[in-house]
C-alpha positions in Angstrom: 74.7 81.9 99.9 76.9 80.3 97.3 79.0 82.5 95.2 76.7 82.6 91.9 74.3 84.2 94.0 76.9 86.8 95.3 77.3 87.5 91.9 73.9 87.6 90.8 73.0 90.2 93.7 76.0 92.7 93.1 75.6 92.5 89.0 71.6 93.5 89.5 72.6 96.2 92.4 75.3 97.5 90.2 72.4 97.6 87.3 70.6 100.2 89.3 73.7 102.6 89.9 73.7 105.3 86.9 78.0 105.8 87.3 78.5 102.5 87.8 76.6 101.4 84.4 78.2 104.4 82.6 81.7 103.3 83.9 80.8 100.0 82.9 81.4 98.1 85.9 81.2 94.2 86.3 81.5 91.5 88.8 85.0 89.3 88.1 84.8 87.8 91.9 82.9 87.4 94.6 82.8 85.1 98.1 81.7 85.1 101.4 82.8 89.0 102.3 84.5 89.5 99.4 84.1 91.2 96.0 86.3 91.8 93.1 85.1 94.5 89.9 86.2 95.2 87.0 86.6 99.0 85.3 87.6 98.4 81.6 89.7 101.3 80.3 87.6 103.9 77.6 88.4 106.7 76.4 85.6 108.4 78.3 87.5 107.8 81.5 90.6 109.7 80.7 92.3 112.1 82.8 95.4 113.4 81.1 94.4 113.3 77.0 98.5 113.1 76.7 99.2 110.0 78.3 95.9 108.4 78.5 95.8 108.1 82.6 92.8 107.1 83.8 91.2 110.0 85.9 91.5 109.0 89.6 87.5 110.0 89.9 87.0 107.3 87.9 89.3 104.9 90.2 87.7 106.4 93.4 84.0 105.8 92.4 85.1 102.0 91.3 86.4 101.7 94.9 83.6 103.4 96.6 80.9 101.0 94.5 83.8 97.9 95.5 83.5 98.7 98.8 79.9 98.9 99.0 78.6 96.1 96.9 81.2 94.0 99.1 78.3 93.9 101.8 75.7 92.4 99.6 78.6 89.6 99.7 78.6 89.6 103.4 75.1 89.9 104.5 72.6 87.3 104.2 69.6 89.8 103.6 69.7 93.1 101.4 70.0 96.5 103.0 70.8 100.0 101.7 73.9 100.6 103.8 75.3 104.4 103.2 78.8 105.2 102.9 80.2 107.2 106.1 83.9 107.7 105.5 85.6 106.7 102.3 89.6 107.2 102.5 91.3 106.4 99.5 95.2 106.5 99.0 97.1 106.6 95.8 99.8 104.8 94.8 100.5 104.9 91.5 99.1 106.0 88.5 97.4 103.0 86.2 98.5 102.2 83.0 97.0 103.9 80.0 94.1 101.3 77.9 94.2 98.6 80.4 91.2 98.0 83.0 91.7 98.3 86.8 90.2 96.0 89.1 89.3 96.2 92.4 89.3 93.7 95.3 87.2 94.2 98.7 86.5 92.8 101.6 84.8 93.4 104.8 86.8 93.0 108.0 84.4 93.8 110.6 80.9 94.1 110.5 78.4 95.7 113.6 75.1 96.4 114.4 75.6 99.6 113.1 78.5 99.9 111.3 80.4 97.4 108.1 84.2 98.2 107.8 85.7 97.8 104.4 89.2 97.6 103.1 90.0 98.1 98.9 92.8 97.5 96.8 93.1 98.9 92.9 95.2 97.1 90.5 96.2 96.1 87.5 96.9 92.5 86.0 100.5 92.0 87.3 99.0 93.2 90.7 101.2 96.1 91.4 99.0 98.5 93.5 97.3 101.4 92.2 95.3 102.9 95.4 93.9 101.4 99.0 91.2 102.2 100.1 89.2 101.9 103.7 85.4 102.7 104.2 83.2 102.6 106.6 78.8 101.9 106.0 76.1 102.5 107.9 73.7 99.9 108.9 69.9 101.2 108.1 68.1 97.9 108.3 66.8 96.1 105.1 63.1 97.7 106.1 64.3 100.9 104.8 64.7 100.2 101.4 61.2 99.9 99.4 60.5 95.9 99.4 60.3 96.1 95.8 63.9 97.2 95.4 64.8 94.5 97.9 63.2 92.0 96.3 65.1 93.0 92.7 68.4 93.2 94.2 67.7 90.0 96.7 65.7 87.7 93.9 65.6 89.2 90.4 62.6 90.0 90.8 61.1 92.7 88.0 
């Protein structure tokens, strides 16, 4: 699978995730087990109305969706893979009206079980949280072939 195709495959997954379209995430990255997205900063985000820090729910779900989608990056076929544990760690607070990316990647994937790593950040790359997360394996038969299909091939 080439790396268009990555991208492809997380943009239309991302598509179907109601927090991750009202966050506005996008795909800035992707390889072979690897996945970078994009939050941009909006007002709707923010956690403290005096400084203008974004709230770390905000940070946490962009991880969480990081760390998922980075499968779709690392298997050759589709499957719904729930998240088990998800441990985030903050570093730093991010800097007000700037977006926050984050990278992921899988380290070591099972028959049952895809271990994830995550990093926030900002341009400049000073860290902003890690992250590590652990998915279960469900088998691509227990998603609906339909949604399969739309997240594997585009297909409508």
């Amino acid at each position: 699978m080439d790396n268009q195709t990555r991208i492809d495959r997380v943009t239309r997954f991302i598509e179907t995730l109601n927090q991750a379209r009202e966050l506005g995430l996008s795909v800035t990255d992707a390889g072979d087990g690897t996945l970078t997205l994009c939050l941009p900063y909006s007002d709707r985000i923010i956690g403290n109305p005096d400084t203008g820090v974004i709230h770390g729910g905000a940070i946490t779900t962009l991880m969480d969706t990081t760390s998922g989608c980075v499968i779709l990056c690392a298997l050759e076929d589709f499957e719904l893979c729930p998240t088990l544990d998800l441990r985030v760690d903050y570093m730093r607070p991010a800097h007000p009206h700037k977006p926050v990316y984050a990278r992921a990647e899988t380290y070591r994937i099972t028959r049952n079980i895809i271990f994830t790593r995550c990093e926030a950040y900002q341009d400049g790359g000073e860290t902003i949280a890690n992250c590590v997360a652990t998915f279960m394996r469900i088998g691509k038969e227990a998603s609906p072939k339909h949604y399969r299909d739309l997240i594997a091939g585009g297909a409508k």
